[in-house]
C-alpha positions as CSV (number, residue, x, y, z in Angstrom):
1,X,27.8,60.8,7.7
2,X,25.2,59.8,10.1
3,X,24.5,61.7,13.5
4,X,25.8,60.3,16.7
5,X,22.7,59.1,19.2
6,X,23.5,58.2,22.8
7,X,26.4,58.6,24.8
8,X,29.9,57.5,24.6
9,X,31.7,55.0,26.3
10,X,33.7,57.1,27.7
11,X,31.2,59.5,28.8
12,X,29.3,56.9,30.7
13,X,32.7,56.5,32.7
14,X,32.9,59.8,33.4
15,X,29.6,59.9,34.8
16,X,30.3,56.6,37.1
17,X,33.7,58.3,37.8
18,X,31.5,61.3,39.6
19,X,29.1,58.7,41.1
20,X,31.8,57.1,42.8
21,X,33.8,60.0,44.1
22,X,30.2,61.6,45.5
23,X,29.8,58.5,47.0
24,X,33.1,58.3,49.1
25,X,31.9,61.9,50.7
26,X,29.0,61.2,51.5
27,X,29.1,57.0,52.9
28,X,31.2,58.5,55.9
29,X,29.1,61.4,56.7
30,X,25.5,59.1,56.5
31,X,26.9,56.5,59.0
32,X,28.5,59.3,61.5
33,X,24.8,61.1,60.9
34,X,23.3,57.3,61.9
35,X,25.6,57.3,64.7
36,X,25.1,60.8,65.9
37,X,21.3,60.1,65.7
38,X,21.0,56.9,67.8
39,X,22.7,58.4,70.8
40,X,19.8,61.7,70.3
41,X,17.2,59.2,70.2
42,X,18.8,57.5,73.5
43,X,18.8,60.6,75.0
44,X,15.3,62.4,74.2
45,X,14.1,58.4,76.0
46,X,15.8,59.0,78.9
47,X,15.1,63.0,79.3
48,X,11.1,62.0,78.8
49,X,12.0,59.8,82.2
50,X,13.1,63.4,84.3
51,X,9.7,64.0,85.2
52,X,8.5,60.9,86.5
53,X,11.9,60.8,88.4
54,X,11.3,63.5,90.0
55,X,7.7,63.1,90.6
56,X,9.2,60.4,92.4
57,X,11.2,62.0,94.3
58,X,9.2,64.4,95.6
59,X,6.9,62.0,97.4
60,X,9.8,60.6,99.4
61,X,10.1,57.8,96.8
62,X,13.5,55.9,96.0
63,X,13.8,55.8,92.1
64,X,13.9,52.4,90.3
65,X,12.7,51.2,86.8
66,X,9.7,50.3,88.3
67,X,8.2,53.3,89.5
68,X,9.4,56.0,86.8
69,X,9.7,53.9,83.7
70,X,6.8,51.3,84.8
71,X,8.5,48.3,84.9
72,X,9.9,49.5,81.0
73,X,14.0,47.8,81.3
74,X,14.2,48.4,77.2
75,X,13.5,50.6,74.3
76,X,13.9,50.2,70.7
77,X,16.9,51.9,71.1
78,X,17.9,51.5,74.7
79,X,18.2,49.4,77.8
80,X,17.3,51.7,80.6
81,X,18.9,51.9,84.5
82,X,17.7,54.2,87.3
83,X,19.1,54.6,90.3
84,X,18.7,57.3,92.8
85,X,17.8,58.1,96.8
86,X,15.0,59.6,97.9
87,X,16.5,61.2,101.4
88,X,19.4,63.1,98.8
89,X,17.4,63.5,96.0
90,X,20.4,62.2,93.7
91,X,20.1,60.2,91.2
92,X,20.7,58.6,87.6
93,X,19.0,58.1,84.4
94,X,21.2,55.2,81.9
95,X,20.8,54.4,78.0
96,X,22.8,51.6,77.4
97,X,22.5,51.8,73.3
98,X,20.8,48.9,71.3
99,X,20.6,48.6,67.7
100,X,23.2,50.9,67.0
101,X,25.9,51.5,64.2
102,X,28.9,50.0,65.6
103,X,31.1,53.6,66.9
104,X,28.2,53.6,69.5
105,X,27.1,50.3,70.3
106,X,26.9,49.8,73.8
107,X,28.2,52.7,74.9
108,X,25.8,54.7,77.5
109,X,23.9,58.2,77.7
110,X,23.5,59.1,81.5
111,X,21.3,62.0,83.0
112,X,22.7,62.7,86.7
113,X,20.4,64.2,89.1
114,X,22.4,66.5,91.8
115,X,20.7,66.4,95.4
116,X,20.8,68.1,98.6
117,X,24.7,67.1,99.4
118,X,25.6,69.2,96.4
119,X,24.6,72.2,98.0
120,X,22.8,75.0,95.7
121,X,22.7,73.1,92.8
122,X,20.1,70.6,94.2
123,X,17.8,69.0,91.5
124,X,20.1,69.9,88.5
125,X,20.2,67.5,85.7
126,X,23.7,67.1,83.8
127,X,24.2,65.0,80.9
128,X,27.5,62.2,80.4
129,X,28.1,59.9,77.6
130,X,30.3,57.3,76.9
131,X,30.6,58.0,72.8
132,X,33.4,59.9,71.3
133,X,32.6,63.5,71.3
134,X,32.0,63.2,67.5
135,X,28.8,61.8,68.0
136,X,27.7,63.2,71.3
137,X,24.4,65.5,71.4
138,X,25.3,68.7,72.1
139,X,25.4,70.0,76.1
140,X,26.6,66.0,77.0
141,X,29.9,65.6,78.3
142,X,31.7,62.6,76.3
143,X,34.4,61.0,77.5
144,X,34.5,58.3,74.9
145,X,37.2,57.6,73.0
C-alpha cells in the first residue's frame, strides 16, 4: 500500500472551519479598533490647537479658525470649529469626524475651555464627544448613543 501525501479533504475543511470562526472574532473587534482610533486621532488634532488658543487668549484675542488654526477649516480626519471670547476666556475647540467608519461618522470631539464666569476653574480644558462611549478616548465624556 502506498503512503498517503498531502492532506485530506476533510482536513482542509477543518482548517477553513478555524479560519472562519477566527475571523467572526476578530472583523468586529478591527472595525470597533478603526472606529475607536479615528475619534483619538480627532482628538490629539484638536488638543495640538489648546496652545495656540490660549496664546490667543492671553493677548486679549477673540478665538477663531483664523488665528489658532491659520485659516486650517479641515484635516484628514476632521473639520475644525473654534469659538471662544476673549473678555471670559471661554471657549471651544470642535472635530466634526471625516473619513470615518460609519459608528462615528460625523459625530464631533469638543474641547471646552472654562473662563473667568466659572469661578476657580478658569482655563480648564474638559473633553465631550458625540460617539457612543464604546469608542470614546478615555477622560471624554460621550453622550452618544
Amino acid at each position: 500500500m502506498k503512503k498517503q501525501q498531502g492532506f485530506t479533504l476533510i482536513e482542509l475543511l477543518i482548517v477553513v472551519a478555524i479560519i472562519g470562526i477566527l475571523a467572526t472574532i476578530a472583523l468586529p473587534q478591527y472595525s470597533k479598533y478603526q472606529a475607536r482610533s479615528k475619534v483619538t486621532a480627532g482628538l490629539a488634532e484638536i488638543s495640538a490647537l489648546k496652545v495656540p488658543f490660549e496664546d490667543t487668549i492671553n493677548q486679549g484675542t477673540a478665538p477663531s479658525l483664523a488665528n489658532v488654526a491659520n485659516g486650517t477649516t479641515a484635516t484628514s480626519n476632521c473639520t475644525l470649529a473654534v469659538t471662544g471670547t476673549a473678555a471670559t476666556g471661554e471657549g471651544s475647540i470642535t472635530c466634526t469626524l471625516l473619513n470615518a467608519p460609519g459608528p462615528v461618522l460625523g459625530r464631533t470631539v469638543t474641547l471646552s475651555r472654562s473662563g473667568a464666569a466659572t469661578g476657580n476653574t478658569s482655563g480648564v480644558w474638559t473633553c465631550a464627544t458625540t460617539v457612543n462611549s464604546d469608542y470614546a478616548p478615555r477622560g471624554c465624556t460621550a453622550s452618544g448613543a
